[in-house]
Each structure stands twice: as C-alpha cells, then as structure tokens.
KETI-932148 format. One record per residue (C-alpha): residue number from 1; residue in three letters; x, y, z negated. Coordinates in steps of 0.5 Angstrom, whole numbers. Layout:
- NUM / ALA / X / Y / Z
...
REM end
This chain:
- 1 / UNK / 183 / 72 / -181
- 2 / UNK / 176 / 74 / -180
- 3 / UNK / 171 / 67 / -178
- 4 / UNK / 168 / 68 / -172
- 5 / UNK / 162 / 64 / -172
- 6 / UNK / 159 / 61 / -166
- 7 / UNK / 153 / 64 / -163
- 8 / UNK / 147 / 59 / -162
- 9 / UNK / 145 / 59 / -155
- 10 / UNK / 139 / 61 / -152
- 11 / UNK / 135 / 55 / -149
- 12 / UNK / 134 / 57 / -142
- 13 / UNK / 129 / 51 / -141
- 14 / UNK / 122 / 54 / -139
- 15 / UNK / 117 / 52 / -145
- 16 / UNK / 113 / 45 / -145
- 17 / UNK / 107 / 46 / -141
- 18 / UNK / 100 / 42 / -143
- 19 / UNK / 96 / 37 / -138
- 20 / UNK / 94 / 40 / -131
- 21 / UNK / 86 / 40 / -132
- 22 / UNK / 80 / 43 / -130
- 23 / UNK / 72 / 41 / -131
- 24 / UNK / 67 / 42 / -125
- 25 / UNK / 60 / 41 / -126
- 26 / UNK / 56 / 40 / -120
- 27 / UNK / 48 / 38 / -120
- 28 / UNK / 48 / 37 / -127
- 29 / UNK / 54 / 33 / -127
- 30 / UNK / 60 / 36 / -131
- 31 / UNK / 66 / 32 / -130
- 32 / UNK / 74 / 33 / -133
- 33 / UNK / 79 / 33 / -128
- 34 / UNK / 87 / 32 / -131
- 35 / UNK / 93 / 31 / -128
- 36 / UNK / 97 / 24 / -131
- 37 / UNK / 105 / 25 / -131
- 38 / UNK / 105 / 20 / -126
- 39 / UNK / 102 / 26 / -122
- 40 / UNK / 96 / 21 / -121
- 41 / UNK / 88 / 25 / -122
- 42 / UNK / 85 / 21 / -127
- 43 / UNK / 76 / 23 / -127
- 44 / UNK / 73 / 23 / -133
- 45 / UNK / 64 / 23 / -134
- 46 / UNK / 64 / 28 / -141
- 47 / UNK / 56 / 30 / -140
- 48 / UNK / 50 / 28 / -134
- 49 / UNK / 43 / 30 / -136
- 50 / UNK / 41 / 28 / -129
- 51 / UNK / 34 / 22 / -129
- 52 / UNK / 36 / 15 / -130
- 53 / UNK / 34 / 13 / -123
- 54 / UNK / 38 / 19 / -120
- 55 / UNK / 44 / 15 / -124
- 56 / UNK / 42 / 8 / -121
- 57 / UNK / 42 / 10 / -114
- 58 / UNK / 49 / 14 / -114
- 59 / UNK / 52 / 8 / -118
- 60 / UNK / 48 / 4 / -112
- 61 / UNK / 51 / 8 / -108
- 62 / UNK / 59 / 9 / -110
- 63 / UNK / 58 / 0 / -110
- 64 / UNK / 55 / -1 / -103
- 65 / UNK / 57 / 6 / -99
- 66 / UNK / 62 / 7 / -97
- 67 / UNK / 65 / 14 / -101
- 68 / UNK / 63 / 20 / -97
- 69 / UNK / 56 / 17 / -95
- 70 / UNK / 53 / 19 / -91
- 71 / UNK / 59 / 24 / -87
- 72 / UNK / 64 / 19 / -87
- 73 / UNK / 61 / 15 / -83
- 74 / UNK / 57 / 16 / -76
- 75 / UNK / 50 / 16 / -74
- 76 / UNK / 46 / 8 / -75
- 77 / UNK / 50 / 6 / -81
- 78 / UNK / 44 / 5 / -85
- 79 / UNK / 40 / 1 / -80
- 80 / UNK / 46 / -3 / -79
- 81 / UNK / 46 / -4 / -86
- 82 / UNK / 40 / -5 / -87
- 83 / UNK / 39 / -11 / -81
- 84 / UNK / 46 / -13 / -84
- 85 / UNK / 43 / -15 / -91
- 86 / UNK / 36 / -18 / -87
- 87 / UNK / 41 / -23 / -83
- 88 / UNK / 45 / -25 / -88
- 89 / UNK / 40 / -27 / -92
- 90 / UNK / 36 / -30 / -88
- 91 / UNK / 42 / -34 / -85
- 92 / UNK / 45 / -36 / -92
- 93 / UNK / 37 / -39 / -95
- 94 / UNK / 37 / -43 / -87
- 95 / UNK / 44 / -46 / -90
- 96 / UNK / 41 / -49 / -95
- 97 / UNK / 36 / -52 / -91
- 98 / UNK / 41 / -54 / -87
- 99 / UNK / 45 / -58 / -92
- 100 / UNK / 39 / -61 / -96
- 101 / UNK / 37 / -65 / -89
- 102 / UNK / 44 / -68 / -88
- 103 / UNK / 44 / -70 / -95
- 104 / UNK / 38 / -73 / -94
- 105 / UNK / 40 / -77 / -88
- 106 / UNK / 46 / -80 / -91
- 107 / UNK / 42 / -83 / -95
- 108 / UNK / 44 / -78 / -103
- 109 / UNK / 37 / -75 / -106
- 110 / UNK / 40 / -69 / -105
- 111 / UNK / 40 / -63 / -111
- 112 / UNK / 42 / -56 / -111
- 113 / UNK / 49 / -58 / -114
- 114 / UNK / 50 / -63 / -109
- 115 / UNK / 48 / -58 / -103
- 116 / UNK / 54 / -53 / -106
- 117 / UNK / 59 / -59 / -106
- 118 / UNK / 57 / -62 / -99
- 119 / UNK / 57 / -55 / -96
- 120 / UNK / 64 / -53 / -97
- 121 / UNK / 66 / -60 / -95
- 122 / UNK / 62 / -60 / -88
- 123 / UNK / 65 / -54 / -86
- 124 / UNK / 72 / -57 / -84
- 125 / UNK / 74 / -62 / -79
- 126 / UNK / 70 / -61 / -73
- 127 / UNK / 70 / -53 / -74
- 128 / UNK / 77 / -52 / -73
- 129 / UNK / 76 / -56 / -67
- 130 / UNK / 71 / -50 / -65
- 131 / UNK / 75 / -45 / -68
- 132 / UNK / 81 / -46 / -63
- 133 / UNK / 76 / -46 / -57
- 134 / UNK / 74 / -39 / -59
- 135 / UNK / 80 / -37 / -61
- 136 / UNK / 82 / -36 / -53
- 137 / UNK / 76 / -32 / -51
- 138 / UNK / 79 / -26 / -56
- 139 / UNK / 81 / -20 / -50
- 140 / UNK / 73 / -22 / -48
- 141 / UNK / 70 / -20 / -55
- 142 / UNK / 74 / -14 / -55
- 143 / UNK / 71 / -11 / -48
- 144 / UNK / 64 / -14 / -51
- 145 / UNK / 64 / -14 / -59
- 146 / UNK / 56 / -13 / -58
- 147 / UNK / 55 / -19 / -54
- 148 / UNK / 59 / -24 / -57
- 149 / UNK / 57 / -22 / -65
- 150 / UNK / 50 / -24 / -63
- 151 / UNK / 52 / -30 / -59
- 152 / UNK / 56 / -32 / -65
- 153 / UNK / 50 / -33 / -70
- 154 / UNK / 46 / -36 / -63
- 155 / UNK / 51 / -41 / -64
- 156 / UNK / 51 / -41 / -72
- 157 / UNK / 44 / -42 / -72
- 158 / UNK / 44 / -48 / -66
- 159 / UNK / 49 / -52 / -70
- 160 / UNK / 44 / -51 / -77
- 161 / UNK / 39 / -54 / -72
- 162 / UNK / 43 / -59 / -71
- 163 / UNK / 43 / -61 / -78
- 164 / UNK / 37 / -59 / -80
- 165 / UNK / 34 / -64 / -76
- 166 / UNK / 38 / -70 / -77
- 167 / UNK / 35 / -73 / -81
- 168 / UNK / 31 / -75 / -76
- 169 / UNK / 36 / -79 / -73
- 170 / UNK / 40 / -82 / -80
- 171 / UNK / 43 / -87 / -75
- 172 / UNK / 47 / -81 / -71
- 173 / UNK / 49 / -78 / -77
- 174 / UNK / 57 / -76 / -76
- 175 / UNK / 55 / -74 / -69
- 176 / UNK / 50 / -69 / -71
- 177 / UNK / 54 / -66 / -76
- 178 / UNK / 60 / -66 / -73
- 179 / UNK / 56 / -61 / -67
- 180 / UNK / 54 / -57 / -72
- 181 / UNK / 60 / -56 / -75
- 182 / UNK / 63 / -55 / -68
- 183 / UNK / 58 / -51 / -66
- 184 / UNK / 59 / -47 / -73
- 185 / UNK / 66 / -46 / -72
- 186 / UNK / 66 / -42 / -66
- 187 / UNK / 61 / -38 / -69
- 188 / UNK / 65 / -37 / -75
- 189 / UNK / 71 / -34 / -71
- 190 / UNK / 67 / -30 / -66
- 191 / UNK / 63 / -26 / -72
- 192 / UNK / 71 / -25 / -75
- 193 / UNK / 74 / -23 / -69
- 194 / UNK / 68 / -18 / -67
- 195 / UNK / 67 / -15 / -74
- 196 / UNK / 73 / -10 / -74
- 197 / UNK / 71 / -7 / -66
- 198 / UNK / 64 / -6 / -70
- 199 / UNK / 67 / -2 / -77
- 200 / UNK / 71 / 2 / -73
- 201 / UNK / 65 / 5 / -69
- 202 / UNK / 62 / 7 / -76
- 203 / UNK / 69 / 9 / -78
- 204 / UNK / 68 / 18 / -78
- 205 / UNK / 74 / 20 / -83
- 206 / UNK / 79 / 14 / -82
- 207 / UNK / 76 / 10 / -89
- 208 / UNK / 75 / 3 / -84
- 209 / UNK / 77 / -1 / -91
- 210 / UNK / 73 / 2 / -94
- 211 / UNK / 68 / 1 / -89
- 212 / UNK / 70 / -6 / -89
- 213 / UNK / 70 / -7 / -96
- 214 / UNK / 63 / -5 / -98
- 215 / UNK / 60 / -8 / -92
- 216 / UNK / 63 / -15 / -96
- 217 / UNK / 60 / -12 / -102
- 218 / UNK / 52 / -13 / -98
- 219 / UNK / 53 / -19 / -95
- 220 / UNK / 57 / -22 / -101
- 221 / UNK / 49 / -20 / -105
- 222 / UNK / 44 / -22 / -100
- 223 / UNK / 48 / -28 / -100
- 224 / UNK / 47 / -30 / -106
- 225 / UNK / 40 / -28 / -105
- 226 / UNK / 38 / -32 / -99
- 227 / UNK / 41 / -38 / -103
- 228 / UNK / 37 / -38 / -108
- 229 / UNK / 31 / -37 / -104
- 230 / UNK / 33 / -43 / -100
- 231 / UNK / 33 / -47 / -107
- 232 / UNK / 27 / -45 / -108
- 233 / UNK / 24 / -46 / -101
- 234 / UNK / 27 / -54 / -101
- 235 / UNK / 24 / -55 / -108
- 236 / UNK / 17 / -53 / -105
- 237 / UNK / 14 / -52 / -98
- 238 / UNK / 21 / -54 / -94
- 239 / UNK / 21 / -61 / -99
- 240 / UNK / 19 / -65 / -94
- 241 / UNK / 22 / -64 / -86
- 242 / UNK / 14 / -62 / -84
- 243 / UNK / 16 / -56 / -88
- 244 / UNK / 23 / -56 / -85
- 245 / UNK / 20 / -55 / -78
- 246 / UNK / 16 / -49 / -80
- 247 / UNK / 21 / -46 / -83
- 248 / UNK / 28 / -47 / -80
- 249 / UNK / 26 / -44 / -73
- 250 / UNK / 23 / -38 / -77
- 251 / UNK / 29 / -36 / -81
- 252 / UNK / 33 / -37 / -75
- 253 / UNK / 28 / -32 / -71
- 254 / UNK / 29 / -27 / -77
- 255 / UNK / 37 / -28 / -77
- 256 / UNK / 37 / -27 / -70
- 257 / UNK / 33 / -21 / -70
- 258 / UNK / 37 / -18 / -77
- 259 / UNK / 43 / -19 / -71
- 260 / UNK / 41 / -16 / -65
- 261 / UNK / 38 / -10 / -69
- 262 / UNK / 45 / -8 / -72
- 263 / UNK / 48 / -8 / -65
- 264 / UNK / 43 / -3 / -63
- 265 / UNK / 45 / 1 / -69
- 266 / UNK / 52 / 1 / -67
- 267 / UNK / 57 / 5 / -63
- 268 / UNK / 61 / 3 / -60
- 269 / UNK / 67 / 8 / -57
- 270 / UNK / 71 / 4 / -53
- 271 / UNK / 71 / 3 / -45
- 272 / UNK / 69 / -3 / -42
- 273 / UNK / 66 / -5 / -36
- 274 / UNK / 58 / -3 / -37
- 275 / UNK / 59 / 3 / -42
- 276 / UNK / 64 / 6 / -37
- 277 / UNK / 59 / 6 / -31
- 278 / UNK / 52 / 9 / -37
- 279 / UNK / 57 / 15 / -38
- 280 / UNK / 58 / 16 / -30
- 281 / UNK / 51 / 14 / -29
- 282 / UNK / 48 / 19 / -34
- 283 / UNK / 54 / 25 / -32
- 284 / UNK / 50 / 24 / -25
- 285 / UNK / 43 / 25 / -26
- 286 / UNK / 44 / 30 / -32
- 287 / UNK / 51 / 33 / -32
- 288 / UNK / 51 / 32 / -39
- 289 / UNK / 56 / 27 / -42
- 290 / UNK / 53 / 21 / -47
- 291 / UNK / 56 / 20 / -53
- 292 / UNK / 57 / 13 / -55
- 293 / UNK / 51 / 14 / -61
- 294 / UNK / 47 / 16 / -54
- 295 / UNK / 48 / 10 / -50
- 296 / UNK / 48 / 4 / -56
- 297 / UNK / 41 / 2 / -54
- 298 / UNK / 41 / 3 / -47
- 299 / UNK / 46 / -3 / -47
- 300 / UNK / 45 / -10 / -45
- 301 / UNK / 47 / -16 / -49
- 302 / UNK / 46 / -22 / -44
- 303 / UNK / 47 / -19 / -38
- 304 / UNK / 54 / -13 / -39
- 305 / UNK / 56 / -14 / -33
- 306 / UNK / 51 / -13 / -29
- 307 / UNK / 51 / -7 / -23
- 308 / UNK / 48 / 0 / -24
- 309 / UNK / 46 / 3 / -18
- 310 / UNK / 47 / 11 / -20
- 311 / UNK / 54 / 9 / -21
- 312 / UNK / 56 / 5 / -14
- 313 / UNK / 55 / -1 / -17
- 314 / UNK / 63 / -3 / -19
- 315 / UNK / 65 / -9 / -21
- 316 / UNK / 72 / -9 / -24
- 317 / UNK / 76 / -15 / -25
- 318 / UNK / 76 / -19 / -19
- 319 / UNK / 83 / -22 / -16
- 320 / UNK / 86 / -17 / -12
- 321 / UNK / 86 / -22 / -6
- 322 / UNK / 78 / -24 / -6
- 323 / UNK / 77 / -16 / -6
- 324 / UNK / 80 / -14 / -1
- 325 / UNK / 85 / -17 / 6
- 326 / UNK / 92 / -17 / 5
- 327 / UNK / 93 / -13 / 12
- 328 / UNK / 88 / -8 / 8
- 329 / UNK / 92 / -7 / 2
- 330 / UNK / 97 / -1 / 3
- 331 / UNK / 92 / 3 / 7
- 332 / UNK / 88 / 3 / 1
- 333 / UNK / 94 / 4 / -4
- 334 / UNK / 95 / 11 / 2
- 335 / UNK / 89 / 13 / 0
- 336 / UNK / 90 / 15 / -6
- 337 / UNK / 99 / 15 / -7
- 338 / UNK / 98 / 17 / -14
- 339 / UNK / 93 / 13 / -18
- 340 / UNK / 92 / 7 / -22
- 341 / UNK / 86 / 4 / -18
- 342 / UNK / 85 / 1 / -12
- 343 / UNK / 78 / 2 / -10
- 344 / UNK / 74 / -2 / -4
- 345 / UNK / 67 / 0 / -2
- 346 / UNK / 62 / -5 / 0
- 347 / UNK / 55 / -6 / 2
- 348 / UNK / 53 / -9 / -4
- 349 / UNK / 58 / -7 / -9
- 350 / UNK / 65 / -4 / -10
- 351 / UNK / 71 / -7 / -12
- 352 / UNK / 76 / -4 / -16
- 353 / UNK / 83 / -7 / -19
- 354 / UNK / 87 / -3 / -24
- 355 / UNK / 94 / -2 / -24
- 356 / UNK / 97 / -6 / -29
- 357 / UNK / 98 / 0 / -34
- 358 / UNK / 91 / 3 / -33
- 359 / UNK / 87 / 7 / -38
- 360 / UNK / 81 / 9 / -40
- 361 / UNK / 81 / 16 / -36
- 362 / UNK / 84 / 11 / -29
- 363 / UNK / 77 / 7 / -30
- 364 / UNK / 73 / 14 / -30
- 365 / UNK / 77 / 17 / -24
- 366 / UNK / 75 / 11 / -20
- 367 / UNK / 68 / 10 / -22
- 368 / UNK / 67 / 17 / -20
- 369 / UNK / 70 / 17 / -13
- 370 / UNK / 66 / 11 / -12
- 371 / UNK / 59 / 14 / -16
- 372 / UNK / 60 / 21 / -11
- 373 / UNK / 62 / 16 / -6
- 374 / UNK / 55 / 12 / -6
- 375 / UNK / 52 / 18 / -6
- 376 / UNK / 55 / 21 / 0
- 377 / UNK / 53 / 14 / 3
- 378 / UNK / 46 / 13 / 2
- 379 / UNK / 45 / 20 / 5
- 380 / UNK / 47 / 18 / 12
- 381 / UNK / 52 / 25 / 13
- 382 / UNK / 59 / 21 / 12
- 383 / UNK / 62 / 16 / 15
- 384 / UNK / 66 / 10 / 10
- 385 / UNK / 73 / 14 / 10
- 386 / UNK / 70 / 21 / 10
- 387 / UNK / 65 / 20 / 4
- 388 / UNK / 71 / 17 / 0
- 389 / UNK / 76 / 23 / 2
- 390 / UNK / 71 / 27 / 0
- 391 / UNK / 68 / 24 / -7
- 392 / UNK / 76 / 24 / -9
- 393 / UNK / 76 / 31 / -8
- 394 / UNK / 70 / 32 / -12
- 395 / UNK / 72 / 27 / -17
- 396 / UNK / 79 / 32 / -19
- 397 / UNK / 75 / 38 / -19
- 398 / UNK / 71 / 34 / -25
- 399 / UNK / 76 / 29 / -28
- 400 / UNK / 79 / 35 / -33
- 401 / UNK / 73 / 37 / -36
- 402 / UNK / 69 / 31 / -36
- 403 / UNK / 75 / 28 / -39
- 404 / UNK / 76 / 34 / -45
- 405 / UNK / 68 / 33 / -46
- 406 / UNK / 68 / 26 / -46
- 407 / UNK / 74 / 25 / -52
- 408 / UNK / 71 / 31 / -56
- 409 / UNK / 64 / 26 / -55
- 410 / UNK / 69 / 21 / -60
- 411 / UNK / 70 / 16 / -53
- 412 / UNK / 77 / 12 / -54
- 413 / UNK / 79 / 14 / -47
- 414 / UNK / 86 / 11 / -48
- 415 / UNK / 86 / 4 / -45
- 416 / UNK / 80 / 1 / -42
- 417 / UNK / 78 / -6 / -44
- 418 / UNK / 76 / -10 / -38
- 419 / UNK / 76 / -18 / -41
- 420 / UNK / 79 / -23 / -38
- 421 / UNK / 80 / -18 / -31
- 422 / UNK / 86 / -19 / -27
- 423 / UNK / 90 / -12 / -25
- 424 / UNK / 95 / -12 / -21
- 425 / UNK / 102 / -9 / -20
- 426 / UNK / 106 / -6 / -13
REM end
C-alpha cells in the first residue's frame, strides 16, 4: 500500500511584531516613545542640543511645577507660589529663634543639635489640645479658607512669640510653652484643613495631587532653607534677646505678609457668603458675570461677613426663629411655594434662611430677588410686597443665563457653604 504522509500544517499565527515606538523631536529635543508588553509607555531622552540653562529650568520645572505648567493650572499660581516659598522660609528661620530661646530659658545652652531634638518634642502635648479645639470649626474653613489660612499663621506666629520671649520669664517656662504649643496646634490644623479648598482652586485639569505634591516639594525646600538661615541668625545678630526682639517681629511681618499675598492670588470657586454677594453686586452694576480670578482681591479676609449694599445687604444663616415671627412664617413660604429659600426684607438688612437641601444656584436666586428688591425699594416706586413680587419675576427672567454663564466662569454652583449657618426644614 502507498504511505501517505502527513502534510505539515500552515501556522496561521500572524508573525511576530517588533516593539510599538516612535521618536518625536520638539524644540531641540529628540525623544524615543515605546510601548513595553505591559503596554506601559516608557520615554527615553536620546539627543538635546538645547543651553545647559535651558535643561536646568525644565528640570526645575518638571520637580517643583506641576506637569503642563502653566495650562494646567489656573491664573495666580506662580505669585502664590512664590509668597508661598517666602512664608515658609520666613516661618522655619522664626522657628528656630523660637526654640533656641525656650532652650535658653530652661537653663541648656542651646546648639543647633539640640533645637532639632527639643523642637520636635515641644510640639506634642499641649498641641493636640489645640488641635481638637480647632478641629470642630472645620464647616467654617471650608466656606472661609482664605480667612482661616491667614488666621492659622497669625496663631503660628503668636505661639512662636510666646517662646521667643520666655526667657524673659524662666520661672514660667511650662506656661509659656505650653500656649505656644497650644497656640501652635490650632494653627497647624486650620492650614491643613484649609490647604485642599485652596489647591482645588488652582486644579485646571483635575492634577490636585500633582498640585498637591509639588507645592510640598517648595515648602519642603524653603524649609530647610529658612532653618538654616535661623542657624545662622542664632549664632550671630539674633545671640542675644536684644537681637531676638529686632528680628523675631520682623520675620513674622515677612511670614504674615508671604500668607496674606498667596491668598490674594488664589481663587477660590465655591459659593459663600461674601463671594456670592461680589458676583450679584458685580452682575448689577456691569451686566457682567465675575470670574473667581476676577473677585479674589476684592475679597475681605477680617471681615467676610460683612454686608454689601449693591447686593441688598443679605445676611445668611440666622436662626429661622430670630429672623422672622412664627405668624409670619408660611406667608413667606406663600410667596414663593417652589423655592428653597425664605427671604425677609429689612430695613437695615435681609435675611435669608435656606432649606435644608439648598444649593449654590438657591443661594443666587434668593440673592437676586432681594438685590433687584432693594433696588425697586431705594427708588421709592414700590411697596414691600409689590418690590419683592416684581424682583422675583425679574430674577427668573435672568436666573437660567446667569446660571450657564456663571458655571461656564468655573463657579462650583452645586452647593453653597454657609459655615455654621442654620437651615431649615418644613
């Protein structure tokens, strides 16, 4: 018989392919993409022909900027940055002050060694005190982030006083201490609690941990410088407590005023009280919706609270029994059956409570009939009643445009923080 032999079988696999790269070359700089088999993308440098100085910024750059810098990030990230870098400097070399004088008060001679040690032993005790107290005031940081930022270095330098100036009083030296480590404790909650609101204002292209690391990165760097500037201002002018007194209110003006300049610079995009009432205002006199950018130097860090008249001078968050009578209560809620707001018009304010589940775009409805309100009453043509029917009808000829406008300006009009306000429920 004939022996058939078997035919050899075509491999229908598609033949091996090499790596995926490819090699782009963008302002002198030629760079060789590839895609590994874990299908990540590994970036290779193979020729730059670009200045040393050029190669040092960029490095500079990709450690302390965040990637995409600048069109990641949103207008006044840099001069935050840069009083950022000016306050930590100044508040680590004021540190070091600090210590060197409760060293000297207990009765050490005190060495840059021994600052180190003591300095991290210090901060324990009666900081934790500090930071529970503080710790219950965290709905108020987050309507007023600006405000309690600052206040958190006002309180950082108050309790670095207190330890510069102990040596003046050896005899009190734990009472002394402990304020200031009190004192210190509250600070360091509130610039933690306050420092995401403030990086998600600069946050363009959702990189807050980007953000988040490299602002670490600068203060980690001016740290280190500052403490070593404090070294050597100790060993120097600052030896003696004459020194001290010169220098200590000195670097807490520098450090107060590094904070107060990187609030200006930040934008924050969320309602509360006082930024609500800055965009109504504008919106009145321009016609023209403020962007957060636009509204971050017209607000006021002591005073947030305060009433502005070319808004109707509202003030929100009063308790629903101080701001109107019980008798009066559903009348208001007549007025305007389908909103989440009650609004009581005075002479030398008005009051608006919110519903429990209000957001942001309730707060500006409400702040629009009383601004349109006010306006209808200081020209002497209406009555109580008929100005606030009319200023209700006006406000929903305007609300859906001002709304659209005001998201498209990057406002977060989902949720209004009003602090510690009281709402209500009916």
């Amino acid at each position: 018989g004939k022996i058939r032999m078997p035919k050899k079988e075509e491999d229908s696999s598609p033949p091996p392919q090499g790596p995926v790269f490819w090699i782009e070359t963008s302002e002198s700089v030629s760079r060789h993409y590839q895609f590994e088999p874990d299908g990540l993308l590994s970036v290779k440098v193979i020729n730059d022909s670009r200045p040393v100085i050029h190669k040092m910024a960029e490095s500079f750059r990709n450690k302390f900027f965040p990637s995409g810098y600048p069109y990641s990030v949103n207008e006044g990230y840099l001069r935050y940055t840069q009083f950022r870098a000016l306050q930590h400097f100044a508040s680590a070399a004021l540190s070091v002050l600090s210590t060197q004088s409760l060293l000297f008060a207990a009765g050490l001679r005190p060495t840059p060694a021994q600052a180190t040690a003591v300095s991290w032993i210090l901060k324990d005790g009666m900081q934790h005190a500090g930071k529970l107290i503080c710790s219950n005031l965290g709905a108020r940081m987050d309507s007023e982030p600006k405000r309690w930022r600052i206040l958190a270095d006002v309180l950082y330098d108050l309790g670095t006083g207190l330890e510069v100036l102990s040596p003046l009083c050896p005899h009190l030296f734990l009472e002394m201490a402990g304020l200031g480590n009190f004192a210190k404790g509250m600070a360091v909650v509130a610039a933690r609690a306050t420092r995401l609101p403030i990086y998600s204002s600069f946050a363009k292209e959702g990189n807050l941990s980007d953000l988040f690391a490299k602002g670490e990165a600068i203060s980690t760097v001016f740290n280190v410088l500052g403490i070593g500037a404090g070294i050597q201002l100790v060993s120097t002018v600052c030896s003696s407590m004459q020194g001290k007194l010169v220098v200590g209110p000195l670097l807490s003006m520098i450090h107060i005023y590094g904070v107060c300049e990187e609030m200006r610079a930040t934008p924050i995009n969320t309602l509360n009280q006082q930024r609500t009432a800055l965009i109504v205002a504008d919106y009145l006199k321009t016609g023209k919706i403020s962007s957060p950018a636009d509204l971050r130097d017209q607000e006021n860090f002591l005073f947030p609270g305060r009433l502005i008249k070319d808004a109707g001078n509202v003030k929100v968050g009063r308790s629903v029994f101080k701001a109107v009578k019980p008798s009066k209560l559903h009348q208001l809620k007549k007025i305007f059956p389908k909103e989440k707001f009650l609004l009581i018009l005075g002479t030398r304010w008005s009051d608006m409570v919110l519903e429990h589940n209000a957001t942001g775009e309730d707060a500006l409805r409400g702040w629009l009939v009383a601004a349109y309100a006010a306006n209808l009453e200081r020209s002497g043509h209406e009555s109580n009643a008929n100005a606030l029917q009319e200023a209700y009808e006006k406000m929903n000829s305007v609300i859906t445009p001002f709304v659209v406008e005001l998201q498209a300006k990057g406002w977060h009009t989902d949720r209004f923080l009003d602090g510690t306000g009281s709402r209500f429920a009916l």
